[in-house]
Structure formats: structure tokens, C-alpha cells
C-alpha positions as CSV (number, residue, x, y, z in Angstrom):
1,X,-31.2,0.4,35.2
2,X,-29.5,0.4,31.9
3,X,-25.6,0.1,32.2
4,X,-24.6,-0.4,29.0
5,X,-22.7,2.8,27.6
6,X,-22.5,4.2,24.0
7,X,-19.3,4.6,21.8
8,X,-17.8,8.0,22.2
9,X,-16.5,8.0,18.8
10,X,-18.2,6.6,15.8
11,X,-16.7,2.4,14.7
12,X,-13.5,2.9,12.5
13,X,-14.6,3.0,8.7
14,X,-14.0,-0.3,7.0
15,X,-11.3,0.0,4.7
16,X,-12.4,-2.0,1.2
17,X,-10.6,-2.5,-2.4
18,X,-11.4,-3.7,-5.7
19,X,-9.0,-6.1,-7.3
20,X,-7.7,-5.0,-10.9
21,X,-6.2,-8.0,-12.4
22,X,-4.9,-7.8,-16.2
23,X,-5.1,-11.6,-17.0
24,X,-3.1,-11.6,-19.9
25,X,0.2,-10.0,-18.5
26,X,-0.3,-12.8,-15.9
27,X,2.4,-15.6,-15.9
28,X,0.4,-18.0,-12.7
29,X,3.4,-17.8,-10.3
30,X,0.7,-17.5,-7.5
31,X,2.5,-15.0,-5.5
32,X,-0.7,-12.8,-5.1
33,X,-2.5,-15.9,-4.1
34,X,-0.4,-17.0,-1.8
35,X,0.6,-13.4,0.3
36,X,-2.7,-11.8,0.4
37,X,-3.8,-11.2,3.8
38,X,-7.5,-12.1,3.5
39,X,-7.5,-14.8,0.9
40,X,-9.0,-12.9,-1.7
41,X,-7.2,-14.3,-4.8
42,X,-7.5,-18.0,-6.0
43,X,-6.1,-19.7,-9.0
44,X,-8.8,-19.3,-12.0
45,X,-9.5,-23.0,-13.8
46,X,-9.1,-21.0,-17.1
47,X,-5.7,-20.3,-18.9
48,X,-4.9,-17.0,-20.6
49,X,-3.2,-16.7,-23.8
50,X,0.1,-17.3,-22.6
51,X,-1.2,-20.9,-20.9
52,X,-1.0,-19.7,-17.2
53,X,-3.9,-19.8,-15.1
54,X,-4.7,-16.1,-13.4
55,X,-6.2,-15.3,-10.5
56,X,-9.5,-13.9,-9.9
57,X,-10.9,-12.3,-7.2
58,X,-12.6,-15.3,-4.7
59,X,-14.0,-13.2,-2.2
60,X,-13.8,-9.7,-3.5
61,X,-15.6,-8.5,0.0
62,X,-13.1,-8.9,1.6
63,X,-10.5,-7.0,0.0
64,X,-8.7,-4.3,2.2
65,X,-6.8,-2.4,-0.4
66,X,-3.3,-3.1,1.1
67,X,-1.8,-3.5,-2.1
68,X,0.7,-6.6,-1.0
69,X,-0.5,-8.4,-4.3
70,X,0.8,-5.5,-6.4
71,X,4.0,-5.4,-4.5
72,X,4.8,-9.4,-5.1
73,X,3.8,-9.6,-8.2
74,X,6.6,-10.2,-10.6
75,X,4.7,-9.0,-14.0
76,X,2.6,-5.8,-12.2
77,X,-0.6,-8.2,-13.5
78,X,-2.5,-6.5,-10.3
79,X,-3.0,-4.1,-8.5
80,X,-6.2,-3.1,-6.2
81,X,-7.9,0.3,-6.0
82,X,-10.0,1.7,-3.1
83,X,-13.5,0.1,-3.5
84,X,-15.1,3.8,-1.9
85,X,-15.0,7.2,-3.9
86,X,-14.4,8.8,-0.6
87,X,-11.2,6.9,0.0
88,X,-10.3,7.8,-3.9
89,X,-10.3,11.2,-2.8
90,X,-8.3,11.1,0.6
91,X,-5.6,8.9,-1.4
92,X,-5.3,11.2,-4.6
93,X,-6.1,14.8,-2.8
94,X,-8.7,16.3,-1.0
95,X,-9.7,18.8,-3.8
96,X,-9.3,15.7,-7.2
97,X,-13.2,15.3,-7.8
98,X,-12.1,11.6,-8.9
99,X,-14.8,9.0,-9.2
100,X,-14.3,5.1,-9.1
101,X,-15.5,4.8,-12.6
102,X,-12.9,7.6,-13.2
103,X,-10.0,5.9,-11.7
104,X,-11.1,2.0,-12.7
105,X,-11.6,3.6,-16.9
106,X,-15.4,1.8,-16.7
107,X,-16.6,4.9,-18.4
């Protein structure tokens, strides 16, 4: 007898970003690295022009697209962007036929 049951509703959809960093605007305070939720962001061992290290993207699975390192960071060096085209168009509108090559300018 089998008494394991199924879901009655599918698993909630996992939520993913991709981490936009603009290096050179960057000035290393490590805000971003330090509030982000899921660890994503670490110090990069390379400086930018100014002579600040920036961060890159450590894990960038793991991203959740909450946006906190765009909200601490002093400079606006960062920002994320849902990783999914179909979250694109449930955070722009319905009806936008916005891609992620669209929105990231990797055309």
C-alpha cells in the first residue's frame, strides 16, 4: 500500500538573477558583498581604473534577484536582472515581448 501522497499544486518556481556589475563606476566599499543574502558577491583580486577592487559574481547560481546590492550601493555600480525571460515579462508587463538579451544590451 502506497501512502505517500502527491503535491496538489506544482513546487514554487525558483526565483533566479543575473548580477550586472559596471566595474569601473565601482569605488570597493563592499557594501554589496557584505548585505547580499546568499553570498553571491566577493571582492575581485583585480583593481579597476580608479584602484578599487570590484566585486564579481562568486556564485552567480545562487542569485535571487532581490536587488539589496543595488539598494546599498553608494555609486549604483550594480544592479541584478531576472536571470528568466518569463520573469522579465511579469516584472516589465504581461504584453512587453522583452528578452534577456534585450534587457542585459548583449545584442
Amino acid at each position: 500500500m502506497n501512502l505517500k501522497r502527491k503535491p496538489i499544486v506544482e513546487p514554487p518556481y525558483k526565483v533566479r538573477g543575473r548580477v550586472i556589475i559596471h566595474e569601473e563606476r565601482c569605488k570597493g566599499c563592499g557594501f554589496c558583498i557584505e548585505f547580499c543574502p546568499k553570498g553571491v558577491l566577493a571582492a575581485s583580486p583585480k583593481f579597476n581604473s580608479k584602484g578599487y577592487h570590484p566585486p564579481y559574481a562568486a556564485k552567480p547560481d545562487e542569485c535571487v534577484n532581490c536587488n539589496l546590492c543595488f539598494l546599498v550601493c553608494p555609486e549604483f555600480a550594480i544592479y541584478s536582472i531576472p536571470a528568466d525571460e518569463r520573469e522579465i515579462r511579469v516584472v516589465f508587463a504581461p504584453s512587453v515581448p522583452a528578452t534577456l538579451a534585450e534587457v542585459a544590451g548583449d545584442e
